[in-house]
DOPA-686092 format. One record per residue: x, y, z of N, C-alpha, C in turn; chain; residue number from 0. Coordinates in steps of 0.1 Angstrom, whole numbers, plus 5000, padded with zeros to 4 digits. Layout:
<drentors>
+------+------+------+------+------+------+------+------+------+----+-----+
|  n.u |  n.v |  n.w | ca.u | ca.v | ca.w |  c.u |  c.v |  c.w | ch |   i |
+------+------+------+------+------+------+------+------+------+----+-----+
|    X |    Y |    Z |    X |    Y |    Z |    X |    Y |    Z |  A | NUM |
...
+------+------+------+------+------+------+------+------+------+----+-----+
</drentors>
This chain:
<drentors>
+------+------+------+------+------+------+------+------+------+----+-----+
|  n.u |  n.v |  n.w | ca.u | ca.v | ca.w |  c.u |  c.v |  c.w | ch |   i |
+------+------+------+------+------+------+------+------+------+----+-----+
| 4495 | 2211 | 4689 | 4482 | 2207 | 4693 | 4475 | 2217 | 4702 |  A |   0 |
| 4481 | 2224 | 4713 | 4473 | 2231 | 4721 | 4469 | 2245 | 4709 |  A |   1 |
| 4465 | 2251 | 4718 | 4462 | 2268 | 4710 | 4462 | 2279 | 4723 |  A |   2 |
| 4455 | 2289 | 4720 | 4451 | 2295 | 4731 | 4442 | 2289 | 4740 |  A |   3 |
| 4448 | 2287 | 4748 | 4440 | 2279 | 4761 | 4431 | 2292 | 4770 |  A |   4 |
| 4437 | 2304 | 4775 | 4430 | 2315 | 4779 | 4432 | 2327 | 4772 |  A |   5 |
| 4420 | 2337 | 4773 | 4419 | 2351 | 4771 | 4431 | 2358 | 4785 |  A |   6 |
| 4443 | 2363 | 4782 | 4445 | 2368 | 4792 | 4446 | 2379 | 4799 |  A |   7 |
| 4432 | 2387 | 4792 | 4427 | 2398 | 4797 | 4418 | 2398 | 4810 |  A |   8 |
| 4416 | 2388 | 4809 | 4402 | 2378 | 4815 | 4406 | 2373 | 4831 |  A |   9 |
| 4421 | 2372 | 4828 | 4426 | 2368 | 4839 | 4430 | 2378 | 4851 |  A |  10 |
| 4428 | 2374 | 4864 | 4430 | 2384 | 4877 | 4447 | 2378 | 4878 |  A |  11 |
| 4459 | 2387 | 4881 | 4471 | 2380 | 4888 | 4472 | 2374 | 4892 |  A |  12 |
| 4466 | 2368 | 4904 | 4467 | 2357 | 4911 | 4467 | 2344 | 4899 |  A |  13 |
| 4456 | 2345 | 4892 | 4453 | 2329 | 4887 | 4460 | 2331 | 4877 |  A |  14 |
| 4464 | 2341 | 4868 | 4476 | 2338 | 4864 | 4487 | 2335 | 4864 |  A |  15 |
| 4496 | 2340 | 4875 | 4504 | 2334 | 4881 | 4506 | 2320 | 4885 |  A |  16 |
| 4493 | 2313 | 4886 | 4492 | 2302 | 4889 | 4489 | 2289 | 4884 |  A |  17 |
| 4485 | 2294 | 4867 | 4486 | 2290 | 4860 | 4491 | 2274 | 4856 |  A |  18 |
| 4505 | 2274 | 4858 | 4514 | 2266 | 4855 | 4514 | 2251 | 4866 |  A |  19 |
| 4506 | 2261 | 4878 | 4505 | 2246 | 4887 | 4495 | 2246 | 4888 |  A |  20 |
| 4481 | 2251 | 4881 | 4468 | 2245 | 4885 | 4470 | 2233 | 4871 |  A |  21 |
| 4477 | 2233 | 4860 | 4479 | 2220 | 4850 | 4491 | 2213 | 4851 |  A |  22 |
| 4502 | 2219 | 4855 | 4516 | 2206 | 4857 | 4514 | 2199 | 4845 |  A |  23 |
| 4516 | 2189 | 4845 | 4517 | 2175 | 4837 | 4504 | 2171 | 4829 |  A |  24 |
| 4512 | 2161 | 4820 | 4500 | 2159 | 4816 | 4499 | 2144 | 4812 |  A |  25 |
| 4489 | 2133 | 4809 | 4485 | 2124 | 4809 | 4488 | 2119 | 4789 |  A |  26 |
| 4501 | 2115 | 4788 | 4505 | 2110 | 4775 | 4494 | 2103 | 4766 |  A |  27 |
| 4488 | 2095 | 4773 | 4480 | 2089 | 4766 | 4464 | 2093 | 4757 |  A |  28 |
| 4464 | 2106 | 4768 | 4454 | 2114 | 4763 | 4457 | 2118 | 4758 |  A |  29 |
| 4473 | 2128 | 4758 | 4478 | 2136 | 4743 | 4475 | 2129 | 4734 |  A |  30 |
| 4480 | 2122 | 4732 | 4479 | 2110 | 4720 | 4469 | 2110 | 4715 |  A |  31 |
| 4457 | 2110 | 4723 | 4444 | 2107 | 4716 | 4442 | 2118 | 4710 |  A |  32 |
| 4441 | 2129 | 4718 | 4438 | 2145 | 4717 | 4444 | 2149 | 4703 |  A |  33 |
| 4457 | 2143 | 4697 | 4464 | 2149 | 4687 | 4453 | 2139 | 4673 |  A |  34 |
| 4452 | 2128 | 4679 | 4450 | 2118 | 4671 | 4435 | 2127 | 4666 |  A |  35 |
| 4424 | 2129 | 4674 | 4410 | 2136 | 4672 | 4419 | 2149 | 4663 |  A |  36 |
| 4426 | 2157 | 4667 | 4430 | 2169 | 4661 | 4433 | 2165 | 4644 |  A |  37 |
| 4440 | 2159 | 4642 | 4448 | 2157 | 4632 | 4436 | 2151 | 4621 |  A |  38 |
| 4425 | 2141 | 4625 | 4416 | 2138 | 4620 | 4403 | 2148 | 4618 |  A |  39 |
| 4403 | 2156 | 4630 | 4396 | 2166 | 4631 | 4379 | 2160 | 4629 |  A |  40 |
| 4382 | 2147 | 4645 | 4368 | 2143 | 4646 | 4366 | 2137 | 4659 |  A |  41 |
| 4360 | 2137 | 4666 | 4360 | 2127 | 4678 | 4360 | 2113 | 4674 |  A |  42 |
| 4367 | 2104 | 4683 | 4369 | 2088 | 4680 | 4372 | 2087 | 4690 |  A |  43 |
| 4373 | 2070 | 4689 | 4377 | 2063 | 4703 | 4388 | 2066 | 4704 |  A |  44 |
| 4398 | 2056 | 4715 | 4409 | 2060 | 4716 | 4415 | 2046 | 4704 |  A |  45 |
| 4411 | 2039 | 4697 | 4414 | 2029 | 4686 | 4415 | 2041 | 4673 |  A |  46 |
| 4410 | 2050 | 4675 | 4409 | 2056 | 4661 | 4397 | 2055 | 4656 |  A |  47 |
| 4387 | 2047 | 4660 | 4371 | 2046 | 4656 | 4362 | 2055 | 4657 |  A |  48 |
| 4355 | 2058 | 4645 | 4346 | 2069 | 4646 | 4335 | 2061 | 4651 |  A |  49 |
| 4331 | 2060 | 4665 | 4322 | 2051 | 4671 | 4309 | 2062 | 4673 |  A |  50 |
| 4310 | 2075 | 4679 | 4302 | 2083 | 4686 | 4295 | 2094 | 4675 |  A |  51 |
| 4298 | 2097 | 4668 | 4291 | 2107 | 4660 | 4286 | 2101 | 4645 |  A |  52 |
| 4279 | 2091 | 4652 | 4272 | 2079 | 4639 | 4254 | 2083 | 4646 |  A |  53 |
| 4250 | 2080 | 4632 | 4232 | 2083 | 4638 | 4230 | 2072 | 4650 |  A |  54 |
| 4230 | 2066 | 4651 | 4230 | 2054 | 4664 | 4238 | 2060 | 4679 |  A |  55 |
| 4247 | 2067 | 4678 | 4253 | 2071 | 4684 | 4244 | 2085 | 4691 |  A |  56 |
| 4240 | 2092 | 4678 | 4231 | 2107 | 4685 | 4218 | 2100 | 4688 |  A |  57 |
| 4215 | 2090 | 4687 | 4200 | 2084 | 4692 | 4200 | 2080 | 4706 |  A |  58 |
| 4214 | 2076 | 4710 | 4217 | 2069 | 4724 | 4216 | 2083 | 4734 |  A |  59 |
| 4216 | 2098 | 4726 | 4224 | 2107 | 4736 | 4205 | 2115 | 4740 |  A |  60 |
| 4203 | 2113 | 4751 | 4189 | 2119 | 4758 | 4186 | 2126 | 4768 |  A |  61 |
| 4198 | 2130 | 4773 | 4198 | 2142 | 4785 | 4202 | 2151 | 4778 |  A |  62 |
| 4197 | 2159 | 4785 | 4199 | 2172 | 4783 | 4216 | 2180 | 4780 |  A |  63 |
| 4220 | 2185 | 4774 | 4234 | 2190 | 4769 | 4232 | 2210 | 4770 |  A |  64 |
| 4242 | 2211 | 4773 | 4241 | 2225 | 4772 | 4263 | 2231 | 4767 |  A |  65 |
| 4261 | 2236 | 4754 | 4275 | 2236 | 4752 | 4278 | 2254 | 4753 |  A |  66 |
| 4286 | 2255 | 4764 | 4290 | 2269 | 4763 | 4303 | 2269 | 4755 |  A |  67 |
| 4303 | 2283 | 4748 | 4313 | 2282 | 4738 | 4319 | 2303 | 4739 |  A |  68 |
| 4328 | 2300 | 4741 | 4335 | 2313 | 4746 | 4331 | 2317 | 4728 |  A |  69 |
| 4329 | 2328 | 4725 | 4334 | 2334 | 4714 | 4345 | 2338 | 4707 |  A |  70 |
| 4354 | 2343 | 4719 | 4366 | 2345 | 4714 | 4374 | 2330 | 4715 |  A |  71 |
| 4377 | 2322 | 4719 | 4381 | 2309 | 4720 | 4388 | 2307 | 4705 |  A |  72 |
| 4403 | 2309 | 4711 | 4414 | 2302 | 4697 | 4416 | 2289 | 4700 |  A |  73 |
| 4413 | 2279 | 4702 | 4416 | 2265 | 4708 | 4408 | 2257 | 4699 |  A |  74 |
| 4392 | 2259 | 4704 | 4379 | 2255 | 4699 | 4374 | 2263 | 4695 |  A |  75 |
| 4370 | 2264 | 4682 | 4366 | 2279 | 4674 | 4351 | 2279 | 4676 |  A |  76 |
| 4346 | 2287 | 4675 | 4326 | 2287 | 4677 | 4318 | 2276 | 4666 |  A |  77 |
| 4330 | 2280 | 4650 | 4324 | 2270 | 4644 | 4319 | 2258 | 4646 |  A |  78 |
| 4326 | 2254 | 4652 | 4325 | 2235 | 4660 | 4317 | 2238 | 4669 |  A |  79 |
| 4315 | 2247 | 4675 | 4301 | 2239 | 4689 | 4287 | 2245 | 4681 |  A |  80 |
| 4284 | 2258 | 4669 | 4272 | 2257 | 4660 | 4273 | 2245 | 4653 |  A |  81 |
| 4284 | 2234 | 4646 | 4281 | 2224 | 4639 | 4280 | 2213 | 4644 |  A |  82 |
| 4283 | 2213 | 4663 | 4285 | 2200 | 4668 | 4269 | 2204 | 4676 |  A |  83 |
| 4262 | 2212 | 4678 | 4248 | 2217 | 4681 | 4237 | 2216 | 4671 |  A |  84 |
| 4245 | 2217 | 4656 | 4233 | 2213 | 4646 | 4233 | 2201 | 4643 |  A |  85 |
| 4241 | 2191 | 4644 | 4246 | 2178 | 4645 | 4235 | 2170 | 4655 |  A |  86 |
| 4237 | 2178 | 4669 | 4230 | 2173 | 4679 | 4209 | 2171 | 4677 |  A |  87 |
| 4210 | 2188 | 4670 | 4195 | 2189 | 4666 | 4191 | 2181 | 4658 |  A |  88 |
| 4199 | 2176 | 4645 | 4195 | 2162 | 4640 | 4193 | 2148 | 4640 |  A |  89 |
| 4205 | 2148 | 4651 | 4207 | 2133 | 4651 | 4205 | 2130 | 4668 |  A |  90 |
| 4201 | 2136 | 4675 | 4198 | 2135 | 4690 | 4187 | 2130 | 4693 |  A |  91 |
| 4191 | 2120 | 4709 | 4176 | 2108 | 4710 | 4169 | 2118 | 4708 |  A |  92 |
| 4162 | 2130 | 4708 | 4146 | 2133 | 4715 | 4139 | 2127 | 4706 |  A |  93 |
| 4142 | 2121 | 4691 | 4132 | 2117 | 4683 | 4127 | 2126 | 4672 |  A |  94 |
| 4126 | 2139 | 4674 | 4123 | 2148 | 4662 | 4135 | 2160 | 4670 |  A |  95 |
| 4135 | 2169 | 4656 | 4146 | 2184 | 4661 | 4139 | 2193 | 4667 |  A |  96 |
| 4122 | 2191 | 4667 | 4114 | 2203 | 4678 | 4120 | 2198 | 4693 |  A |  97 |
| 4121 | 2180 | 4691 | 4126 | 2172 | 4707 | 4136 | 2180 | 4714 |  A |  98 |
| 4149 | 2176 | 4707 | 4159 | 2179 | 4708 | 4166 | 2194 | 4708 |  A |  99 |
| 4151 | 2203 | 4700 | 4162 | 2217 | 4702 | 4153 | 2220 | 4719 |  A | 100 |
| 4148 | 2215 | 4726 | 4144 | 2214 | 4740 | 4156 | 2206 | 4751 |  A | 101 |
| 4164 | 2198 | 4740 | 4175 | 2189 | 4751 | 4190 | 2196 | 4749 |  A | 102 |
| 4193 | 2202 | 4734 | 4202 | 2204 | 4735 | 4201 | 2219 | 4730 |  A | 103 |
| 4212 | 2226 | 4737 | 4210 | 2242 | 4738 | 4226 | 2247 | 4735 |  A | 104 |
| 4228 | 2260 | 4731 | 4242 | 2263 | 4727 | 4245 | 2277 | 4731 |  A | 105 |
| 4253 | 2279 | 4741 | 4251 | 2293 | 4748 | 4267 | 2301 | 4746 |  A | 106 |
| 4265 | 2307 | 4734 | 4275 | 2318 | 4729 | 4278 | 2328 | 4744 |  A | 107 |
| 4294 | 2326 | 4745 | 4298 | 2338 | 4756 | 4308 | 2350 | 4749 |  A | 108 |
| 4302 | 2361 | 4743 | 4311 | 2369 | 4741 | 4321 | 2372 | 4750 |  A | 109 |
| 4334 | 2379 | 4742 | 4350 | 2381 | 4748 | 4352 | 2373 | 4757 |  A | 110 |
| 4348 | 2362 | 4756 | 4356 | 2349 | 4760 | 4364 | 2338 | 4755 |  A | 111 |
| 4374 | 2330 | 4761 | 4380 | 2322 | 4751 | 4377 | 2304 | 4757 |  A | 112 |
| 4388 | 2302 | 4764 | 4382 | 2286 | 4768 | 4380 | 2288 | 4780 |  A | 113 |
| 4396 | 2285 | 4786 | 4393 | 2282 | 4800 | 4389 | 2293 | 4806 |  A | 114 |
| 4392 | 2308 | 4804 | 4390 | 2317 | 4813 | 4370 | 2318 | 4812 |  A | 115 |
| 4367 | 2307 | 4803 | 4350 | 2307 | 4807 | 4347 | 2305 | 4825 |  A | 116 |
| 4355 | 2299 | 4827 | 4351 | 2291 | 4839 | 4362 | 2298 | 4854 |  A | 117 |
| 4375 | 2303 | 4848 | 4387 | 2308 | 4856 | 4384 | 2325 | 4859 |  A | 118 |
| 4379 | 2329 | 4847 | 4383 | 2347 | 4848 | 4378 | 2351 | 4857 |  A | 119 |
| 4383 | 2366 | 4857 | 4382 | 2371 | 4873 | 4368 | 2374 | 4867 |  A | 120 |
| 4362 | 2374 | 4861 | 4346 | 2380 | 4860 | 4339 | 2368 | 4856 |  A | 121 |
| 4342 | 2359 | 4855 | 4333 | 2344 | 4852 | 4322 | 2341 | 4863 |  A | 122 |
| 4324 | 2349 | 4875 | 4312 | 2345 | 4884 | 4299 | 2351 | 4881 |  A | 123 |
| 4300 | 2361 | 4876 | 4292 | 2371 | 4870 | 4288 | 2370 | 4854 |  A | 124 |
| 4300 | 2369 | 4844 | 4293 | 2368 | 4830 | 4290 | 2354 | 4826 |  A | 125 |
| 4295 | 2341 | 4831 | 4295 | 2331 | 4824 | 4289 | 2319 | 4835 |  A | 126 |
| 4294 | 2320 | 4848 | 4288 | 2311 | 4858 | 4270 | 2309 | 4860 |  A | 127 |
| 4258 | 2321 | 4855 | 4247 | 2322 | 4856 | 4240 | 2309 | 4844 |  A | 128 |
| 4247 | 2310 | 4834 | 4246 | 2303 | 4822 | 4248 | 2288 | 4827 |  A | 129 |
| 4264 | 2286 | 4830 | 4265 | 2269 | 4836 | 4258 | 2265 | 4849 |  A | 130 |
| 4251 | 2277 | 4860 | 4243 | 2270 | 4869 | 4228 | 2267 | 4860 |  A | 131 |
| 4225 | 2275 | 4852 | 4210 | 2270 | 4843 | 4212 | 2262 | 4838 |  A | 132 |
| 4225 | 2256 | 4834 | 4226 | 2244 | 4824 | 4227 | 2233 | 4831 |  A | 133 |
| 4230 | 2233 | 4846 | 4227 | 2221 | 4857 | 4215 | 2219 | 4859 |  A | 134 |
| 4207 | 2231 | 4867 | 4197 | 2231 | 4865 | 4187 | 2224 | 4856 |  A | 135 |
| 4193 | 2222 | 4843 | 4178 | 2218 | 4837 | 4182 | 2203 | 4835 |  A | 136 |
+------+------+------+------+------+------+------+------+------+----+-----+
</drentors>
C-alpha cells in the first residue's frame, strides 16, 4: 500500500534522519481503510460506501479547495489530483464550472513528491508561498 512517501533529494540530514520518529506507528484501522480506498481505487466511507464522490456529494462541497500535487510524487500520481480537480470543476457546489473553477484550484509543484512538499529543506521557498495563498483565499 505505501509507495514513495518522499523525494529524498529534497530532504536536509537532519529530517531525514528523523524520519522514522516524526511517523512511528500507525493507526490499524485507517490502514485498513487506506488499503480498502487503494485496492478499489476510490474514496469511500470507512463501510466501503461510495458516499462522497456522488453529484450530491460535489454540490455539498463550497469552500474553497486548493490541491497541491508534487509532480514527482510516486504515492499519488498527478493523474489523480488533474481528475480529482476536473471532477471538482463539474460536480462542485459553486453551481456552474466558471463558479467552481474560482473555488477550486490545482497547483502543480515540479521535482517534488508528497511529503517532502511540505518537509524539504527548500519547501519554505518553492512550495510554502503556494499553501500560504491557498489559506489565504
Amino acid at each position: 500500500m505505501y509507495g514513495e512517501v518522499v523525494r529524498h533529494d529534497k530532504l536536509d540530514k537532519h529530517t531525514h534522519d528523523i524520519l522514522y520518529d516524526m511517523f512511528d506507528r500507525a493507526n490499524l484501522t485507517a490502514i485498513a481503510h487506506l488499503a480498502m480506498m487503494t485496492a478499489r481505487r476510490r474514496i469511500l466511507d470507512k463501510k466501503g460506501n461510495d458516499t462522497y464522490l456522488t453529484e450530491e456529494g460535489g454540490r455539498r462541497v463550497k469552500v474553497p479547495l486548493t490541491l497541491i500535487q508534487g509532480m514527482a510524487n510516486g504515492l499519488f500520481r498527478p493523474r489523480g489530483a488533474r481528475e480529482t480537480h476536473e471532477w471538482l470543476l463539474e460536480h462542485g457546489g459553486g453551481g456552474t464550472r466558471a463558479l467552481n473553477q474560482g473555488l477550486f484550484k490545482l497547483v502543480p509543484i515540479d521535482r517534488y513528491g508528497h511529503l517532502d512538499t511540505f518537509i524539504g529543506k527548500d519547501a519554505h521557498r518553492d512550495t510554502f508561498p503556494e499553501i500560504i495563498c491557498a489559506l489565504e483565499r
